[in-house]
C-alpha positions as CSV (number, residue, x, y, z in Angstrom):
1,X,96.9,112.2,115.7
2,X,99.1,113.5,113.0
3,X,98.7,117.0,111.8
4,X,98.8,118.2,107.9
5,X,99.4,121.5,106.1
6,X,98.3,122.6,103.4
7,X,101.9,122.1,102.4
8,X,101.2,118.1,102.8
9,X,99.3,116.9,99.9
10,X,97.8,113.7,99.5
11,X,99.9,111.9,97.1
12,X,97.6,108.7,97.1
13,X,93.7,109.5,97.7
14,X,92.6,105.8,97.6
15,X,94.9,104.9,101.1
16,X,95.1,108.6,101.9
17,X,98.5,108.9,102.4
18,X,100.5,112.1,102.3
19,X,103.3,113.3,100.7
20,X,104.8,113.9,104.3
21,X,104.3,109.7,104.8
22,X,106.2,109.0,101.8
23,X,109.3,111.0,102.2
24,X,109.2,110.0,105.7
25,X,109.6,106.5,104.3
26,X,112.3,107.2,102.2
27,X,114.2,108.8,104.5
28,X,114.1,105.8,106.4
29,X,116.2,104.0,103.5
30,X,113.4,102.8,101.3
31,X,114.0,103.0,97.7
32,X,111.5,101.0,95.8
33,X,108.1,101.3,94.5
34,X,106.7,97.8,96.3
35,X,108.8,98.7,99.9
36,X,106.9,101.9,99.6
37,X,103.4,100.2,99.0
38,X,104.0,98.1,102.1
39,X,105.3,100.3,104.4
40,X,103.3,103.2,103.5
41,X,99.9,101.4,101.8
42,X,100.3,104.0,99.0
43,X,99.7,102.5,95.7
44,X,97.4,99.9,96.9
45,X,94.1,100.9,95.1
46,X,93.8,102.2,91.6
47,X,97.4,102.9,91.2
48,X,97.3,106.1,90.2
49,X,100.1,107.4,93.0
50,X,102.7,105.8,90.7
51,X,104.1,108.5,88.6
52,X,104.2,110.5,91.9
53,X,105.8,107.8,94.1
54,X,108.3,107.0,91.4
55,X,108.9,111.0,90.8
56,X,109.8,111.5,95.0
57,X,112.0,108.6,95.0
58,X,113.9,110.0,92.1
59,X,114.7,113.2,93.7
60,X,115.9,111.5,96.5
61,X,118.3,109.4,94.6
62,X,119.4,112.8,92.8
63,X,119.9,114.2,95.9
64,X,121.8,111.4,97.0
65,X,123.8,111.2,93.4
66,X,125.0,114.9,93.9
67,X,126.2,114.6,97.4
């Protein structure tokens, strides 16, 4: 059983998957929207996750960009 924070929001209510799934994906070396729906089932229902799927894999690539 995995435990969540407050400090874990859900990021996509409809699959009820946390923002703590997500960046755990993208650490793993995924960088797409439809990688991220299959891996993680976010973005599977109504699709309203989208702006903040595409929003944490931005940072990441920021992050990456200023390294």
């Amino acid at each position: 059983m995995t435990s969540y924070t407050s400090e874990d929001p859900v990021i996509c209510l409809c699959a009820d998957v946390r923002e703590s799934e997500v960046l755990s994906a993208i650490a793993a070396g995924i960088c797409d929207i439809p990688t991220l729906r299959e891996t993680t089932s976010a973005n599977t229902g109504c699709g309203d996750c989208i702006i903040d799927l595409e929003e944490l894999l931005e940072a990441r690539e920021d992050h990456h960009e200023r390294r």
